[in-house]
C-alpha positions in Angstrom: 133.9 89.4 72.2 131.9 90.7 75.0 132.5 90.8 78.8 130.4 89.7 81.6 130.3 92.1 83.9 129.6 90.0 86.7 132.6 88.1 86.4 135.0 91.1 84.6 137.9 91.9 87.1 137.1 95.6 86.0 133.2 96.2 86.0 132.6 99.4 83.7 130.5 102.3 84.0 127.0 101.4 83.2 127.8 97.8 83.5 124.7 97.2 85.7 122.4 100.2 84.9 119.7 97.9 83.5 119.3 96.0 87.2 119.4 99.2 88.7 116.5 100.2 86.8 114.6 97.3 88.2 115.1 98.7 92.0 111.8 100.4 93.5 113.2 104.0 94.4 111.4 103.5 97.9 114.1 101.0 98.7 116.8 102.8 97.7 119.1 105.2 100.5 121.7 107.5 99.1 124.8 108.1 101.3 127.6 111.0 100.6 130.3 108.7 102.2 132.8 109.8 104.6 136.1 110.9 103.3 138.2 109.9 106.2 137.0 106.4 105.3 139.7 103.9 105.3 139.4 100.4 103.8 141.5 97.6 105.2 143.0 94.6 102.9 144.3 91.3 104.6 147.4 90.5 102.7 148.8 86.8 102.6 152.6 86.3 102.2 154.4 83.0 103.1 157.7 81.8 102.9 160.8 83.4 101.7 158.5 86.5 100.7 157.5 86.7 104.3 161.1 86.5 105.6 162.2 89.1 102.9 159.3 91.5 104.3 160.0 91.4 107.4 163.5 91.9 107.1 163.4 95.1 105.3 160.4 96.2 107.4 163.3 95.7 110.4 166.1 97.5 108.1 164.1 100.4 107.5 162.5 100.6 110.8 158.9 100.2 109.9 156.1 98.0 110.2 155.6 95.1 107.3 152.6 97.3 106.2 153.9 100.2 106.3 156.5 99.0 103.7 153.7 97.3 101.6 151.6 100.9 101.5 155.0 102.2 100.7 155.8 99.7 97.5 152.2 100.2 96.6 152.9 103.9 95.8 155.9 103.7 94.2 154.5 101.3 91.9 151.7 103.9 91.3 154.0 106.6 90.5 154.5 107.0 86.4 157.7 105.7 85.3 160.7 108.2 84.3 
């Protein structure tokens, strides 16, 4: 079965070459990007989950996000 890439949750290389083809170089800008860009997701957590964030953000001393962006890498760390 094939995927859509326009509604995949994980587009794949090459996915949209053929549209790309269809763009008129003159309209098209190339950018390096910045390294030191940093990208900004809202998070939504209610309830109990909320309380339970914030009260090991205040156990450990941190900010709520901070304890997110810190969950977030252990997650990403490979399992022993």
């Amino acid at each position: 079965m094939s995927v859509d890439p326009w509604t995949a949750p994980d587009p794949q290389p090459g996915d949209f070459d053929a549209e790309f083809a269809t763009i008129d170089p003159r309209y098209v800008e190339r950018h390096e990007g910045d390294p030191d860009a940093k990208i900004r997701i809202l998070l939504s957590v209610e309830g109990e989950d909320a309380q339970r964030l914030e009260r090991l953000a205040a156990a450990r001393g941190q900010k709520p996000s901070d304890v997110v962006a810190e969950l977030l890498r252990e997650a990403d760390r490979p399992a022993a």
